[in-house]
N, CA, C and O atoms as a printed pandas DataFrame, in Angstrom:
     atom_number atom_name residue_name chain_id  residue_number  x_coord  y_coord  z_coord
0              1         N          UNK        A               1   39.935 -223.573  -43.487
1              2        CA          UNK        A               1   40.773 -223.309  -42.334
2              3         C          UNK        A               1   41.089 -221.807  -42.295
3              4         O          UNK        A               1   41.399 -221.134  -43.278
4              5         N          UNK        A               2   40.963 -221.337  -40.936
5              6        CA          UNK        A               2   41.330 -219.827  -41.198
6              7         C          UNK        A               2   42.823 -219.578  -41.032
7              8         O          UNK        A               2   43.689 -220.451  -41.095
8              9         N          UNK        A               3   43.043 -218.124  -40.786
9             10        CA          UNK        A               3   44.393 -218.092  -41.112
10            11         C          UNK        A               3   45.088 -218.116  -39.926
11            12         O          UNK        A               3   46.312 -218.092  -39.806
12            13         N          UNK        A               4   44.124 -218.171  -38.910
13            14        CA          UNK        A               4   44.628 -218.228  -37.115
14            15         C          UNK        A               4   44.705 -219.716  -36.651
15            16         O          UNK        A               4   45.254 -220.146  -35.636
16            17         N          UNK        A               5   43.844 -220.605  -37.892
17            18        CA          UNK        A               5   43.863 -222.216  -37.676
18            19         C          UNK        A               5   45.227 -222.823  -38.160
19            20         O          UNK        A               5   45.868 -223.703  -37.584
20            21         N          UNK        A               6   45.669 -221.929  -39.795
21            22        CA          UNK        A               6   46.651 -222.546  -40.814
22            23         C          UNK        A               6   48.467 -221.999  -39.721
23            24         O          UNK        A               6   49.550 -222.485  -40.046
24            25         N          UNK        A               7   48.326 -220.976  -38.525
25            26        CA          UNK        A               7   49.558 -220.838  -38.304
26            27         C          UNK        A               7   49.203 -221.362  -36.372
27            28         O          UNK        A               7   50.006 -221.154  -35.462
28            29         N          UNK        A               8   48.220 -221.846  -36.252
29            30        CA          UNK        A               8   48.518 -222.712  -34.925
30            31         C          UNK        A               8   48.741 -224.284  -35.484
31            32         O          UNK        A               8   48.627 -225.168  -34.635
32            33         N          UNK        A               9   49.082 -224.716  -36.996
33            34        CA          UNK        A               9   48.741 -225.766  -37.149
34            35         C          UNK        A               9   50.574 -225.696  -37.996
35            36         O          UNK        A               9   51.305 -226.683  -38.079
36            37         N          UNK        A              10   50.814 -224.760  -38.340
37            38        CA          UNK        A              10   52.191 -224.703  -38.872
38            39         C          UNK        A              10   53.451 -224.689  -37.766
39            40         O          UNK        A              10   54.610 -225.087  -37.882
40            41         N          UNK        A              11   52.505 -223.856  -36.269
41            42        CA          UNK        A              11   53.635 -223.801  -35.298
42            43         C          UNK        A              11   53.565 -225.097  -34.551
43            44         O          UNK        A              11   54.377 -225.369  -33.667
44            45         N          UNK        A              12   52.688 -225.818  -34.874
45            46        CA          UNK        A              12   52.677 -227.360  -34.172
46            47         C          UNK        A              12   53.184 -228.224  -34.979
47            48         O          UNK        A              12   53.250 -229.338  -34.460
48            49         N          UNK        A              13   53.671 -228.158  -36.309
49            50        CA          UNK        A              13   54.279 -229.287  -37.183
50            51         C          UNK        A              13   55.883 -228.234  -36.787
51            52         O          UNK        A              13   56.784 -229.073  -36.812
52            53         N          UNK        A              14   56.116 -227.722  -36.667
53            54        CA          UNK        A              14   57.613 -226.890  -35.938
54            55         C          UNK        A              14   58.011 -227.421  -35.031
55            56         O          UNK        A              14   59.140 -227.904  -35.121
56            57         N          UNK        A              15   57.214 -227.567  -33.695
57            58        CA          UNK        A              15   57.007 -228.101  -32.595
58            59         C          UNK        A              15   57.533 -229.134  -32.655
59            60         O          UNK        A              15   58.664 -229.403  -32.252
60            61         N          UNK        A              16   56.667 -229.928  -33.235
61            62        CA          UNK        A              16   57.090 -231.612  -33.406
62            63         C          UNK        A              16   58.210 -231.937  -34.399
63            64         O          UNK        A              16   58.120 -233.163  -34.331
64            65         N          UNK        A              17   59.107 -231.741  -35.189
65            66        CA          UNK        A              17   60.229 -231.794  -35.731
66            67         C          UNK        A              17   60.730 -231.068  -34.759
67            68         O          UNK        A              17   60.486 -231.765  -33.774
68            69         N          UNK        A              18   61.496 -229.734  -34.232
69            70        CA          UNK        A              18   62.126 -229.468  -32.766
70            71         C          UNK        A              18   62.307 -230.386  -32.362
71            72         O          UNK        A              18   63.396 -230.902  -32.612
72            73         N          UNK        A              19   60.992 -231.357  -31.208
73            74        CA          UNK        A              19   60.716 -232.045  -30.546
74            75         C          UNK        A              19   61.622 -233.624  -31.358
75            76         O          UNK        A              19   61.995 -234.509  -30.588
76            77         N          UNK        A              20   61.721 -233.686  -31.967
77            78        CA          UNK        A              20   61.809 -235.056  -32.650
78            79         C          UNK        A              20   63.492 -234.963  -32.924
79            80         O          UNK        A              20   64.171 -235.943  -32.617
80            81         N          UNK        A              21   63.917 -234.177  -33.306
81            82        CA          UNK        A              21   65.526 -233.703  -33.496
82            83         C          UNK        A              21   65.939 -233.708  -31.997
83            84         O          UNK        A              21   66.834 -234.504  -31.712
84            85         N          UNK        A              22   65.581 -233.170  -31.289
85            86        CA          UNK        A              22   66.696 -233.031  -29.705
86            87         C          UNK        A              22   65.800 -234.533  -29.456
87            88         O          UNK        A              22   66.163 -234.631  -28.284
88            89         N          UNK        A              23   65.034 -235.606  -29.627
89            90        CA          UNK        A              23   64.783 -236.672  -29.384
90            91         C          UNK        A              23   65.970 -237.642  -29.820
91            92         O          UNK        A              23   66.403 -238.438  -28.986
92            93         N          UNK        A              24   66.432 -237.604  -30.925
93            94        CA          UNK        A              24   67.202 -238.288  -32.135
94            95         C          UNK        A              24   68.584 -237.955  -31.466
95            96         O          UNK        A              24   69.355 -238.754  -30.934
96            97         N          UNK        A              25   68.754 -236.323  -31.639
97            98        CA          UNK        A              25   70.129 -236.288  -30.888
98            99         C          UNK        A              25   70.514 -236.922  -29.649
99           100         O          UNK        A              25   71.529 -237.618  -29.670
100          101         N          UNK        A              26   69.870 -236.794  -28.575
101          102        CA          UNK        A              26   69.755 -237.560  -27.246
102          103         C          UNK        A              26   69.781 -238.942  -27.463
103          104         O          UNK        A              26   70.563 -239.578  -26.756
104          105         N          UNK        A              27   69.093 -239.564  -28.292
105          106        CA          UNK        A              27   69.738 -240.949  -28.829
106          107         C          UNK        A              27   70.763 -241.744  -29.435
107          108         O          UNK        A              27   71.138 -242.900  -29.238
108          109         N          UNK        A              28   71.209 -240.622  -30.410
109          110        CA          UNK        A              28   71.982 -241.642  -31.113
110          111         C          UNK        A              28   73.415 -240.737  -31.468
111          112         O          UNK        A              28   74.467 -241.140  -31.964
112          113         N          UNK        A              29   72.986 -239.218  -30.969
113          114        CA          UNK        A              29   74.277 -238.224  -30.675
114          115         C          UNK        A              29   74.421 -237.234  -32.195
115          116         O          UNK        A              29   75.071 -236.201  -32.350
116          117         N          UNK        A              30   73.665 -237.892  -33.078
117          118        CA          UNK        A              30   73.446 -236.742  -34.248
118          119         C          UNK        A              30   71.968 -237.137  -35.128
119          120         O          UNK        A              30   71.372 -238.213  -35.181
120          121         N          UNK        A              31   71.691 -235.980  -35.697
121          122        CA          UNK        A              31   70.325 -236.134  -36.843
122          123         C          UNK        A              31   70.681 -236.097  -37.857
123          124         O          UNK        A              31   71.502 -235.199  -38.041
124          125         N          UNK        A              32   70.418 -236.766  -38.810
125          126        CA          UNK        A              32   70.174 -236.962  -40.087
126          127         C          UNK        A              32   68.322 -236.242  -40.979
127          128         O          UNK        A              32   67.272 -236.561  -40.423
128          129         N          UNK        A              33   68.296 -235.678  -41.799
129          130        CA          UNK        A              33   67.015 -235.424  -42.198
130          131         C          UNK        A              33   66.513 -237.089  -42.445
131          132         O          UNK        A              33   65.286 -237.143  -42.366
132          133         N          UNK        A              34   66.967 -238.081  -42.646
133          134        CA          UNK        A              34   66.403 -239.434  -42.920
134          135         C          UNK        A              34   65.427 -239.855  -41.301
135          136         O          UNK        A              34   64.253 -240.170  -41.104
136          137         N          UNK        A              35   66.442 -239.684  -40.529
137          138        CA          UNK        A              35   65.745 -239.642  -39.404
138          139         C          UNK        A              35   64.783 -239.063  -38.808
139          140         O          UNK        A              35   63.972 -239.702  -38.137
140          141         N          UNK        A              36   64.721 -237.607  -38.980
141          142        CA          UNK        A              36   63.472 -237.255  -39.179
142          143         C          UNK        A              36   62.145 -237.545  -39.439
143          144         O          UNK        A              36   61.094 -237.654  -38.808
144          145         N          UNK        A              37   62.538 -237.633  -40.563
145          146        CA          UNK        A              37   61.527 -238.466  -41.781
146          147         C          UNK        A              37   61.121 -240.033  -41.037
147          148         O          UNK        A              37   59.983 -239.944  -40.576
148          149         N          UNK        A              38   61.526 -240.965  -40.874
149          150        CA          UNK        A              38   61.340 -242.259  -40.080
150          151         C          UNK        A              38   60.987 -241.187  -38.355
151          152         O          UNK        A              38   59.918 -240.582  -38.277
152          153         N          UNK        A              39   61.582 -241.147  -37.664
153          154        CA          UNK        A              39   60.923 -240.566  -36.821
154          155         C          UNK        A              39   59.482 -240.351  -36.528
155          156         O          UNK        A              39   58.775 -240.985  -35.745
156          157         N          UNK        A              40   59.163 -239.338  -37.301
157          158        CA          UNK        A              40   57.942 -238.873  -37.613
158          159         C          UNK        A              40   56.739 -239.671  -38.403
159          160         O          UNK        A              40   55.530 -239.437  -38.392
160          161         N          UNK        A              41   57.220 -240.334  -38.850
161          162        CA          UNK        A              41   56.366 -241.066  -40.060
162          163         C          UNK        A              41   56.042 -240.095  -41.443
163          164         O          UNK        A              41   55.014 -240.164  -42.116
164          165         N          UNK        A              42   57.191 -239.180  -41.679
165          166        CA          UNK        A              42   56.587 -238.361  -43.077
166          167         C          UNK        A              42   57.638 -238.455  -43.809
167          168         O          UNK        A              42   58.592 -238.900  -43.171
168          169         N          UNK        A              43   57.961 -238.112  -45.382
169          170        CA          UNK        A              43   58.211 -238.345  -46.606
170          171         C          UNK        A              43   59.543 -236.961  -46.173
171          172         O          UNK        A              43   59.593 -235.940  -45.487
172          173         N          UNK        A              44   60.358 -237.680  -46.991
173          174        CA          UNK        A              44   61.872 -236.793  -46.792
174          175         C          UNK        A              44   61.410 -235.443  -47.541
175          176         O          UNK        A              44   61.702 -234.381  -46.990
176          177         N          UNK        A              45   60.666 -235.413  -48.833
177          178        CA          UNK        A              45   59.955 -234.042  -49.005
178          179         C          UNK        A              45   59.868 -233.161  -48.547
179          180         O          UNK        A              45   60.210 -232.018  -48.849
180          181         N          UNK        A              46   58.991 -233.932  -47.069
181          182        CA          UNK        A              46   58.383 -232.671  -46.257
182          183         C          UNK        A              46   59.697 -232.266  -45.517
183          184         O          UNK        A              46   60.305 -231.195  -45.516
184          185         N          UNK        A              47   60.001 -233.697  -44.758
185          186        CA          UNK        A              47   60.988 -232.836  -43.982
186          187         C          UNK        A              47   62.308 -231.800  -44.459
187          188         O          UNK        A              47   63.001 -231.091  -43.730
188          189         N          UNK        A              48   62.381 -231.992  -45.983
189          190        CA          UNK        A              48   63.215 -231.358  -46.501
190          191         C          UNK        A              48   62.919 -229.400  -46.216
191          192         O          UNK        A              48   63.571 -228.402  -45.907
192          193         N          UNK        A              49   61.092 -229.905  -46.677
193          194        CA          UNK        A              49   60.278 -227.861  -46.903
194          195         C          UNK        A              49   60.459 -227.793  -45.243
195          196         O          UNK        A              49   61.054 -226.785  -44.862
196          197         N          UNK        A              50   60.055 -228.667  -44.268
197          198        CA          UNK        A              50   60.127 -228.055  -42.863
198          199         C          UNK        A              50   61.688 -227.756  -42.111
199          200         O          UNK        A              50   61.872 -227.339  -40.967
200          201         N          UNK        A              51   62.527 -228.043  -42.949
201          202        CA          UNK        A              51   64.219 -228.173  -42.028
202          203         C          UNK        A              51   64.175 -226.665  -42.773
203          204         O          UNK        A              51   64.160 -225.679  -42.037
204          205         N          UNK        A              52   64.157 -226.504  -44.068
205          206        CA          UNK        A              52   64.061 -225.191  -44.755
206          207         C          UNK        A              52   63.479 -224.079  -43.838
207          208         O          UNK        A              52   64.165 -223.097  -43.552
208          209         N          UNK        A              53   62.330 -224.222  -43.421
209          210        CA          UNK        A              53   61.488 -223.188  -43.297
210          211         C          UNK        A              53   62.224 -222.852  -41.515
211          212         O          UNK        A              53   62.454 -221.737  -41.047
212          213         N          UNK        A              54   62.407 -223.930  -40.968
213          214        CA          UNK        A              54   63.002 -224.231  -39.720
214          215         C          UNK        A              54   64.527 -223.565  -39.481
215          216         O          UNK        A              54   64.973 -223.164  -38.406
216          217         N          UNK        A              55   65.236 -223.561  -40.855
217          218        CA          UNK        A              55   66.658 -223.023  -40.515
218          219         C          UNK        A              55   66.471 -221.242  -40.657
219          220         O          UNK        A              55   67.252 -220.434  -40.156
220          221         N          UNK        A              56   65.396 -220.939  -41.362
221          222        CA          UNK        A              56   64.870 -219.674  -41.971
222          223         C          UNK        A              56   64.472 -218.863  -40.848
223          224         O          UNK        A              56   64.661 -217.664  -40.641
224          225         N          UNK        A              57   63.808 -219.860  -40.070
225          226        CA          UNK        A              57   63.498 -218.713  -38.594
226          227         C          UNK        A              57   64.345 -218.873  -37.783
227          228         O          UNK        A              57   63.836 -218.589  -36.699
228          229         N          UNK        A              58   65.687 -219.260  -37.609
229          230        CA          UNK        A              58   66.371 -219.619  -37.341
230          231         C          UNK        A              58   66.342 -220.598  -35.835
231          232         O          UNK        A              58   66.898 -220.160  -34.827
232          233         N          UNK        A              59   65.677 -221.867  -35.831
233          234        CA          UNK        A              59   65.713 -222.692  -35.036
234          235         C          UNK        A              59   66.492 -223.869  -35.393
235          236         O          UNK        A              59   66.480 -224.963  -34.829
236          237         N          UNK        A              60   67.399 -223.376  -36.742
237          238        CA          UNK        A              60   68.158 -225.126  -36.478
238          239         C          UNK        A              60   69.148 -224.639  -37.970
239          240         O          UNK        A              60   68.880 -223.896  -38.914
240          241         N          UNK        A              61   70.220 -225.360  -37.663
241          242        CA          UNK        A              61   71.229 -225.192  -38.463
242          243         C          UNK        A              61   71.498 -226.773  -39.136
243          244         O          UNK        A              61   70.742 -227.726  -38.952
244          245         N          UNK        A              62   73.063 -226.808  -40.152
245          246        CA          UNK        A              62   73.257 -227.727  -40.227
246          247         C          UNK        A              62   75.375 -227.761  -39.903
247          248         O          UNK        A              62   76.169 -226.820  -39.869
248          249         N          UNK        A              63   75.501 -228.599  -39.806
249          250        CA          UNK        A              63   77.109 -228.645  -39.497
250          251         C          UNK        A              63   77.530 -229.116  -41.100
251          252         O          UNK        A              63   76.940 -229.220  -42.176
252          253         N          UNK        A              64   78.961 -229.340  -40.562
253          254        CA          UNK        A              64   79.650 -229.325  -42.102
254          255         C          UNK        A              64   79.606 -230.738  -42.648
255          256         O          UNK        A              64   80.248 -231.057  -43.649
256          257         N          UNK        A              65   78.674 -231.756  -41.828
257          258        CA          UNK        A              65   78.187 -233.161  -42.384
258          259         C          UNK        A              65   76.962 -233.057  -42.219
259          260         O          UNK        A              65   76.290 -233.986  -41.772
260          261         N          UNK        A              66   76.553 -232.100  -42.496
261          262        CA          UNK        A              66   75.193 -231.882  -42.925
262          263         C          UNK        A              66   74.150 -232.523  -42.123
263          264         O          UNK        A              66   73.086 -232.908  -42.607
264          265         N          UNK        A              67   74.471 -232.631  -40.892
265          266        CA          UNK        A              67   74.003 -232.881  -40.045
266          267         C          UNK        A              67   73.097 -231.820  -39.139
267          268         O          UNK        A              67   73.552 -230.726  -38.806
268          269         N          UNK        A              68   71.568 -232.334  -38.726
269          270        CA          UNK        A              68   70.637 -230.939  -38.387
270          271         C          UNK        A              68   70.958 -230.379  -36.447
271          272         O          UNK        A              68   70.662 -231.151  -35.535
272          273         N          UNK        A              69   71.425 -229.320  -36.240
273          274        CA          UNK        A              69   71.045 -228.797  -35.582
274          275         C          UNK        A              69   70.810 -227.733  -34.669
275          276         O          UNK        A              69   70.950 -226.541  -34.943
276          277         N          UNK        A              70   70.340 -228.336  -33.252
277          278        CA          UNK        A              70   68.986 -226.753  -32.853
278          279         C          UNK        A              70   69.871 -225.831  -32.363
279          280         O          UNK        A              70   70.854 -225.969  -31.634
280          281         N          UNK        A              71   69.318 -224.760  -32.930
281          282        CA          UNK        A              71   70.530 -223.550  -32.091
282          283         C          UNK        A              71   69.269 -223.480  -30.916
283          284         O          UNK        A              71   68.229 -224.134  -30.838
284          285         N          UNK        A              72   69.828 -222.400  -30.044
285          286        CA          UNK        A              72   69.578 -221.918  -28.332
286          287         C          UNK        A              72   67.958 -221.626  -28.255
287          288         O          UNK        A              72   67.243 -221.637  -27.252
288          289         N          UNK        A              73   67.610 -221.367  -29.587
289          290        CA          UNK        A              73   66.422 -220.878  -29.790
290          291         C          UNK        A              73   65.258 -221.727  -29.539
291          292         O          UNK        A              73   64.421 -221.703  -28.636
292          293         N          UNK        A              74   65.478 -222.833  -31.030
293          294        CA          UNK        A              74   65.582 -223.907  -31.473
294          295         C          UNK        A              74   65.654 -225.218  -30.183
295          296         O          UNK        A              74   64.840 -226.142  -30.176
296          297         N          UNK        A              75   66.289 -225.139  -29.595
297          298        CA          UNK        A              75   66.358 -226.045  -28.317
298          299         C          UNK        A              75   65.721 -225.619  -27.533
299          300         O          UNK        A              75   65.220 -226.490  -26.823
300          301         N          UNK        A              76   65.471 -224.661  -27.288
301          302        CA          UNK        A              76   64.595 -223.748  -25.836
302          303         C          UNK        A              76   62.845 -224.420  -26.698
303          304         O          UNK        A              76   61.914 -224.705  -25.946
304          305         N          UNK        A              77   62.740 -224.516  -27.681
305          306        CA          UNK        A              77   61.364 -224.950  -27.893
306          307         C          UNK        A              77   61.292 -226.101  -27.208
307          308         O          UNK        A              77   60.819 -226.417  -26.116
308          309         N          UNK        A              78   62.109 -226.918  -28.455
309          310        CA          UNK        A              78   62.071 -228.249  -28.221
310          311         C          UNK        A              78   61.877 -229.567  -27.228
311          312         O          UNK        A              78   61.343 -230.676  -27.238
312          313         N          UNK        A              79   62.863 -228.490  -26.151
313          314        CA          UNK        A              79   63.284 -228.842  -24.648
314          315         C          UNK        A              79   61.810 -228.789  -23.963
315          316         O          UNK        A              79   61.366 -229.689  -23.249
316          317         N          UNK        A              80   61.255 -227.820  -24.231
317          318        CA          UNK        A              80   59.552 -227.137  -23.527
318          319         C          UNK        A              80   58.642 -228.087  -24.203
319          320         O          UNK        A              80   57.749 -228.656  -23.576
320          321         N          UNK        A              81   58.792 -228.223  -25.131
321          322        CA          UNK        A              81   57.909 -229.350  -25.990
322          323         C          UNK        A              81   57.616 -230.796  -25.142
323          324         O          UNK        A              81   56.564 -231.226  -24.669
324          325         N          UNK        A              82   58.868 -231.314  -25.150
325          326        CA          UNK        A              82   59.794 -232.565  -25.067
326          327         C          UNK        A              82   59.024 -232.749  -23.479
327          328         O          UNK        A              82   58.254 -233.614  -23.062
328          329         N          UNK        A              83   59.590 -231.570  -22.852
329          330        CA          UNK        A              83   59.115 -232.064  -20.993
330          331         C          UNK        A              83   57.729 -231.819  -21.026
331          332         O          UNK        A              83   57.239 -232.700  -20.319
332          333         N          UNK        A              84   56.726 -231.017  -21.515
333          334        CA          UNK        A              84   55.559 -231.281  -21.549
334          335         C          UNK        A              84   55.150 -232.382  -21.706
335          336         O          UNK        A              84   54.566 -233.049  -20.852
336          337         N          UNK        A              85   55.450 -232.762  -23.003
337          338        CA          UNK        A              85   55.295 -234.300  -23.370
338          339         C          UNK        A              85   55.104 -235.347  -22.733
339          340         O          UNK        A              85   54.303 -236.281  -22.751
340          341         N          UNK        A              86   56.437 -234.866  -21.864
341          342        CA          UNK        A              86   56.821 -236.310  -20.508
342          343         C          UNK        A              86   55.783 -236.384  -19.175
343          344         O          UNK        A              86   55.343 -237.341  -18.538
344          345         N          UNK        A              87   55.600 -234.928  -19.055
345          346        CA          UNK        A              87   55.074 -234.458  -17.689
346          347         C          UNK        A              87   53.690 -235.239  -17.907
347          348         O          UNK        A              87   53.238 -235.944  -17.005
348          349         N          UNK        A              88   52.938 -235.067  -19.317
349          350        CA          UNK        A              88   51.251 -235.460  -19.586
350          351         C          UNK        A              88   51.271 -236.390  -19.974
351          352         O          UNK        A              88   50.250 -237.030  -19.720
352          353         N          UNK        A              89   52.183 -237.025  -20.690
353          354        CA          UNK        A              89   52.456 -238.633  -20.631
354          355         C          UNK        A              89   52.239 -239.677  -19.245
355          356         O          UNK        A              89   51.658 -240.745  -19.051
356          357         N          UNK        A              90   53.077 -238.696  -18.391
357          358        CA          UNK        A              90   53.034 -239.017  -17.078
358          359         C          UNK        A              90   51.893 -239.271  -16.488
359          360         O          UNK        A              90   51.571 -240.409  -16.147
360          361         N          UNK        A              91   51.190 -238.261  -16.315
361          362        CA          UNK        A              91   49.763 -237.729  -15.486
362          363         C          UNK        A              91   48.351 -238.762  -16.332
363          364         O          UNK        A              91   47.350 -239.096  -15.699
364          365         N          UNK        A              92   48.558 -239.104  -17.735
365          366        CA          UNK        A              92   47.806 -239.695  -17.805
366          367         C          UNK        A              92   47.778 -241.168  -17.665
367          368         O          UNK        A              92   46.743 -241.798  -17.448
368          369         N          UNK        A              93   48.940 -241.686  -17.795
369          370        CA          UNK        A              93   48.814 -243.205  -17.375
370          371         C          UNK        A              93   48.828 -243.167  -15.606
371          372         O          UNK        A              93   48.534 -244.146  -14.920
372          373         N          UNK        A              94   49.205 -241.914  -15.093
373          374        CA          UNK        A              94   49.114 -242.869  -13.447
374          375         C          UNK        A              94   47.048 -242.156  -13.338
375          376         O          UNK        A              94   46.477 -242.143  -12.247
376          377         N          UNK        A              95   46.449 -241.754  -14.430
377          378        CA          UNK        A              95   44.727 -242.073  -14.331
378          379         C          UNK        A              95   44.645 -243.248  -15.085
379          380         O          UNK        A              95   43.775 -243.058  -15.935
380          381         N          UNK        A              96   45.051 -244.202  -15.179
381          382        CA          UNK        A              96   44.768 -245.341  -16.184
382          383         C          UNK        A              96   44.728 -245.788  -17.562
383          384         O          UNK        A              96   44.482 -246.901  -18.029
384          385         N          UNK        A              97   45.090 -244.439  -18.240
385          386        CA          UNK        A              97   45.920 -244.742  -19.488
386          387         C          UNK        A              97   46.776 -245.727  -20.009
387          388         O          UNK        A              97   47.945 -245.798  -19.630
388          389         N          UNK        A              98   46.306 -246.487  -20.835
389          390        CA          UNK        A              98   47.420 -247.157  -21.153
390          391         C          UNK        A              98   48.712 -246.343  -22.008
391          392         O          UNK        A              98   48.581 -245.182  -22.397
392          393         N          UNK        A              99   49.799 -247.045  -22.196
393          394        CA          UNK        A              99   50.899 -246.206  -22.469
394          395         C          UNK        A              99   51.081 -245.588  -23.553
395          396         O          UNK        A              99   51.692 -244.547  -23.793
396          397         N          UNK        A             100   50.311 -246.544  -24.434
397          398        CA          UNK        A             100   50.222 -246.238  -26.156
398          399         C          UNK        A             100   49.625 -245.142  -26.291
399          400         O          UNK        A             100   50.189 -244.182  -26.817
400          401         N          UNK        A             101   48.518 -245.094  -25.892
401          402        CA          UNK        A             101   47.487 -244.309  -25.699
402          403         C          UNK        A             101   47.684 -242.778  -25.300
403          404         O          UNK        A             101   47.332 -241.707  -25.795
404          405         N          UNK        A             102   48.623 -243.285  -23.845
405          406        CA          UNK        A             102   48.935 -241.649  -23.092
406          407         C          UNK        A             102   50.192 -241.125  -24.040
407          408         O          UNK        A             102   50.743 -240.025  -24.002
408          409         N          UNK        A             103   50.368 -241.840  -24.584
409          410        CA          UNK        A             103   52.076 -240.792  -25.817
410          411         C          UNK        A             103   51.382 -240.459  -26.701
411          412         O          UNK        A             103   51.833 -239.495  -27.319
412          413         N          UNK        A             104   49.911 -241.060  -27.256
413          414        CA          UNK        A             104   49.726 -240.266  -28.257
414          415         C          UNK        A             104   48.595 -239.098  -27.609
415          416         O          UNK        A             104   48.424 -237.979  -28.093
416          417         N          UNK        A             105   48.238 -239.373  -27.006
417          418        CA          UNK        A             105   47.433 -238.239  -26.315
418          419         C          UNK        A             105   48.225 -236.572  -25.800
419          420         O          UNK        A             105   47.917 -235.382  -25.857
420          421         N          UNK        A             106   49.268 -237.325  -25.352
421          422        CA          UNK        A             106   50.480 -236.000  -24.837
422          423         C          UNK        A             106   50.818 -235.536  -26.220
423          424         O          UNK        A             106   51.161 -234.357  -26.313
424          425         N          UNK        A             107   50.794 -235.990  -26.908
425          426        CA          UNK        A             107   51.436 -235.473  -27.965
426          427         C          UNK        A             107   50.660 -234.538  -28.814
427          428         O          UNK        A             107   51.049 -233.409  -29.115
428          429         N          UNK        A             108   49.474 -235.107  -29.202
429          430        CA          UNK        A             108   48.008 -234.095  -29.186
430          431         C          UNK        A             108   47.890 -232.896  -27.821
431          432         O          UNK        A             108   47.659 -231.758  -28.229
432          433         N          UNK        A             109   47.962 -232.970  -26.981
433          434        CA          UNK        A             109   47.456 -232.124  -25.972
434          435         C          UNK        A             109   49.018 -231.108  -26.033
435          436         O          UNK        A             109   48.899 -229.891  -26.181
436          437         N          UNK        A             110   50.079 -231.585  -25.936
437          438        CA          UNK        A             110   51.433 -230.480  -25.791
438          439         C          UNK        A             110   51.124 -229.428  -26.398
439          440         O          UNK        A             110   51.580 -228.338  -26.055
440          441         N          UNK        A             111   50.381 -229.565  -27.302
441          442        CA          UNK        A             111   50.584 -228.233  -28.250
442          443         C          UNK        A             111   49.532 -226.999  -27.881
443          444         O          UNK        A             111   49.805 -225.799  -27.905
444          445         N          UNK        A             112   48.253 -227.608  -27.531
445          446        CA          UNK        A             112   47.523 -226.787  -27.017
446          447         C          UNK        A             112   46.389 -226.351  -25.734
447          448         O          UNK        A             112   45.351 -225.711  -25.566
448          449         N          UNK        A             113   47.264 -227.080  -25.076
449          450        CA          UNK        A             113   46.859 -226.691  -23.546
450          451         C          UNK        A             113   47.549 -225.441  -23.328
451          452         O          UNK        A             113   48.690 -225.412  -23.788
452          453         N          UNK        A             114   47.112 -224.331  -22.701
453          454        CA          UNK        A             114   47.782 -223.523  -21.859
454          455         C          UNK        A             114   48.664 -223.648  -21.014
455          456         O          UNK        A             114   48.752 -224.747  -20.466
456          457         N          UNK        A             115   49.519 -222.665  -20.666
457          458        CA          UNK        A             115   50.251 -223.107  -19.988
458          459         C          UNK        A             115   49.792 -222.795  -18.265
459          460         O          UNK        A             115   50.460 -223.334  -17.382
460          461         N          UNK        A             116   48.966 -222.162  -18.013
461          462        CA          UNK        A             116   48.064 -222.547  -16.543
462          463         C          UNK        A             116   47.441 -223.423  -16.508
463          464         O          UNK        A             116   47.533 -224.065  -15.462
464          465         N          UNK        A             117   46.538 -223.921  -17.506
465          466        CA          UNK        A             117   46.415 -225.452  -17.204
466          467         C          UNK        A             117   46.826 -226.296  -17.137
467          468         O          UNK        A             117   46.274 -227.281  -16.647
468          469         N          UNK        A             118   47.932 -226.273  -17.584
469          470        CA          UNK        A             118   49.407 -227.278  -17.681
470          471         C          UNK        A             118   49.817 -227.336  -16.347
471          472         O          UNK        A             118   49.731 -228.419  -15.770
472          473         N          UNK        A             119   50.267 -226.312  -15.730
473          474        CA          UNK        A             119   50.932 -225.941  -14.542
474          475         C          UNK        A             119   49.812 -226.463  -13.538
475          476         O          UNK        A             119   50.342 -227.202  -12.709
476          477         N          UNK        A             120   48.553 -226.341  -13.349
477          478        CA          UNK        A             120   47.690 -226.948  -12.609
478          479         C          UNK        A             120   47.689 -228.250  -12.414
479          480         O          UNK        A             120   47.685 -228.768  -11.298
480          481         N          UNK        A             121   47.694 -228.968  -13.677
481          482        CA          UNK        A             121   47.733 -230.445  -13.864
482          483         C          UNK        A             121   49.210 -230.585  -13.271
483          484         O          UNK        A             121   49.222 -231.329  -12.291
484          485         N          UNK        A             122   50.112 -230.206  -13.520
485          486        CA          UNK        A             122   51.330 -230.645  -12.877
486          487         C          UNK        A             122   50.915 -230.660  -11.400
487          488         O          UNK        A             122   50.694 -231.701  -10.780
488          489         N          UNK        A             123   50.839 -229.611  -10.963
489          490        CA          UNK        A             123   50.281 -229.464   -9.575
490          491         C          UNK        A             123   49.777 -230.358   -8.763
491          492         O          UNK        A             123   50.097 -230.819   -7.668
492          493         N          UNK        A             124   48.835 -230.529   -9.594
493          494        CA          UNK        A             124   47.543 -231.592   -9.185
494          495         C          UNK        A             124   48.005 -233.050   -8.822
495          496         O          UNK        A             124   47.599 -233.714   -7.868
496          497         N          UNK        A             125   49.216 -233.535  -10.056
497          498        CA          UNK        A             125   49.522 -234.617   -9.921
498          499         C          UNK        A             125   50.585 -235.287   -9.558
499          500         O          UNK        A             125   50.859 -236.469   -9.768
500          501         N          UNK        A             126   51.643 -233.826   -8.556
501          502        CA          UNK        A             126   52.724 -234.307   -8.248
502          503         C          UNK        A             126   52.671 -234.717   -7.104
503          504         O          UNK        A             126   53.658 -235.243   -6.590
């Protein structure tokens, strides 16, 4: 993997924890790193090295119950993440996607479509 592969592949596991925290919060009104972890389907480990590396660039804090979250920064991803998500989620089940299918597909594609092709496809399919 090169080193332009290892940090489009580090800013997309960022992405998706962001994405997964303002998911959690919007649900249930706070995050837990456990949640995370179930969320995502990965090992409290990781999410332990990614909340680390995550509070370090400063996209996410914790409160005084140790509870995770996104500062302005941190949410401004997430938020961009999150409605992409929805928008290509969208666009592919009204082509015949089934639903399973189009969440995991949006979820693959959010990260690296452009954002003119993005904006086209919105276009296209509103």
């Amino acid at each position: 993997m090169t080193r332009s592969e290892q940090m489009k592949s580090i800013y997309r596991t960022f992405e998706d924890y962001l994405e997964a925290i303002l998911i959690i919060k919007e649900r249930q009104g706070y995050v837990r790193s456990t949640d995370v972890a179930s969320q995502l389907g990965v090992s409290q480990p990781s999410v332990s090295y990614s909340v680390k590396r995550l509070m370090e660039r400063g996209f996410l804090t914790r409160d005084q119950n140790n509870m995770l979250i996104l500062t302005d920064e941190g949410s401004e991803i997430a938020r961009r993440t999150y409605d992409r998500h929805k928008q290509l989620e969208k666009i592919f089940i009204s082509i015949g996607v089934d639903p399973e299918t189009a969440r995991e597909d949006a979820c693959n594609v959010e990260h690296d479509l452009s954002e003119k092709t993005f904006q086209l496809l919105c276009r296209h399919f509103s």
